[in-house]
N, C-alpha and C positions, 0 to 999 in steps of 0.2 A: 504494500500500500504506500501512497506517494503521502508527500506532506497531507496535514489535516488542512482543509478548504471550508469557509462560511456555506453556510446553509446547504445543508446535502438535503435536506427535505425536499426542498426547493429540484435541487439537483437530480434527485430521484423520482421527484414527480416529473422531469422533461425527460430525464432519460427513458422512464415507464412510457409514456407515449408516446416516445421514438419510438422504442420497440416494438411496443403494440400497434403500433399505424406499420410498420416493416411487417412482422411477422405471424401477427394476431395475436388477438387475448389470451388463449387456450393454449400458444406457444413458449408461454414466455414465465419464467420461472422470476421469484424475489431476489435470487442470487445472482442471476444473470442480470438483473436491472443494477444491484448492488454492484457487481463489479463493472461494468460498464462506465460507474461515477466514480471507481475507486473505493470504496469504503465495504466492508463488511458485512453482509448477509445479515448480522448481527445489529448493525447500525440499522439497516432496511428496517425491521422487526423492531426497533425503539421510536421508528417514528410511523409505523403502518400496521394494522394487525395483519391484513393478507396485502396481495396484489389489486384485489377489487378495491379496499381501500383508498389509492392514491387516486381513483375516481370520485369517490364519496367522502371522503376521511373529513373534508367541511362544512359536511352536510349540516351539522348539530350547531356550529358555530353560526351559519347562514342562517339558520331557524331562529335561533337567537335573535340576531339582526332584526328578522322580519318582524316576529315578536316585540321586539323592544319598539320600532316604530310603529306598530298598532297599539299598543298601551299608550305611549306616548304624546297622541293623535289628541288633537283636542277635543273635549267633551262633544261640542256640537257637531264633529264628522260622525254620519250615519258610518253604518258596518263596511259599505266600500270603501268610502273615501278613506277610513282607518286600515283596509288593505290595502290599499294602494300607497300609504306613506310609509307602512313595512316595505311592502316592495320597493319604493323607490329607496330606501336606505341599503340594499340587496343590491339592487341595480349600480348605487357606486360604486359597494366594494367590490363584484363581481366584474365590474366594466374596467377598472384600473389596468391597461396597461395587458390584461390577459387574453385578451380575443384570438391571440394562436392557439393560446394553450387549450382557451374553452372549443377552441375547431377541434383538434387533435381528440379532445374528452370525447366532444358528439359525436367524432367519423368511430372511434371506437367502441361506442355504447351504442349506436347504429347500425353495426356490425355485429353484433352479440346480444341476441334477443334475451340471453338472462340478466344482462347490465340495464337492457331498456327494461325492464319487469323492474328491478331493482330503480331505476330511477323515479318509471311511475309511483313503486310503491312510496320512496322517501316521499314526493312532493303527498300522496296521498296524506302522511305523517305529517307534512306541514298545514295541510288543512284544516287535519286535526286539531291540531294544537291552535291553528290562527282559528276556528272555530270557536275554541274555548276561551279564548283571550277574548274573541267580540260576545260572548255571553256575559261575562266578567264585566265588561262595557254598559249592559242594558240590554244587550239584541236578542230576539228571538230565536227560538233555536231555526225556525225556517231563514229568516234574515244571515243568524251567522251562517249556518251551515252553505247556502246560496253565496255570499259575498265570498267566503273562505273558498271553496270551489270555486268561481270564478277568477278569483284573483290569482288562484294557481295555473290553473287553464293562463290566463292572460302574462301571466309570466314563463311561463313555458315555450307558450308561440314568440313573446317577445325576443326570449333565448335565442330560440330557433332562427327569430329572423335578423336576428345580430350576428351571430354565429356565421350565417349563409349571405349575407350582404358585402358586396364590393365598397358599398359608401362608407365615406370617412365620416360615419357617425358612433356618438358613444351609446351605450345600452339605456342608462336613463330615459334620453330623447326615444329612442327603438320604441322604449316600455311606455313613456305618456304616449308615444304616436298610435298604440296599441290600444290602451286605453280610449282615448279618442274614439278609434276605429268601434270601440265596443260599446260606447256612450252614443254615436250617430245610428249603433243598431236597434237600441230600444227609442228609440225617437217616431213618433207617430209621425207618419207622410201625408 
């Protein structure tokens, strides 16, 4: 092993989907990602429980996030608009700077129909949870449960089409343009 190097986390998650965009999910073992960055097999397993992991390992932290900015939300935002300022707190940390990395996540989890089941299920768990929080609020359980499923739906597609866009836009802008998009749908013509 060469000298010690900042952030192998970091390190390990590019190298893991190098590898995995090269040779597939199902090919690629925690050591071979480990040694690919130099460090130990051992270091791998201090910052990942498995390989699925370095796809998901943020999930709980992002849930947070959303979390925190639906509490947050001031009294008088009904249950969406209190989704939507989680999300939009999501939307910065997620847009920083990462938009190769989030390509490389999607082409991989696109590729691996047990990673897509596993993604649907996490955002499912965020529903949950942002369900609970707008109960917590005042809302109805039809209100939360309806706002918390859309608001994941809508960040989802957002993802998607930040991820899939040539424009030099951030995810924020992606996510209100989405929004929007979903606010001119319930609009009587």
């Amino acid at each position: 092993m060469g000298r010690w190097q900042p952030d192998s986390r970091g390190r390990l998650q590019e190298s893991a989907l190098a590898l995995f965009a090269e040779r597939g999910f199902d090919q690629i073992t925690a050591a071979e990602i480990a040694e690919r960055v130099g460090v130990t097999e051992r270091t791998f397993f201090r910052h990942f429980a498995d390989k699925r992991e370095v796809l998901f390992g943020g999930s709980d932290y992002l849930k947070e996030l959303i979390l925190e900015g639906v509490v947050a939300a001031p009294a008088s935002d009904g249950p969406l608009d209190a989704v939507v300022r989680g999300l939009q707190v999501a939307a910065v940390l997620l847009g920083e700077g990462r938009r190769d990395l989030a390509r490389q996540r999607q082409a991989v989890i696109r590729a691996n129909p047990e990673l897509h089941e596993r993604e649907l299920s996490k955002l499912a768990d965020y529903a949950s949870s942002v369900a609970g929080a707008l109960r917590q609020r005042g809302a109805t359980d039809v209100q939360a449960d309806f706002a918390a499923e859309i608001g994941m739906t809508v960040f989802r597609l957002a993802m998607a089409q930040w991820v899939e866009s040539n424009e030099d836009t951030d995810l924020p802008s992606v996510m209100q343009r989405s929004l929007a998009d979903l606010r001119a749908l319930t609009v009587d013509t």
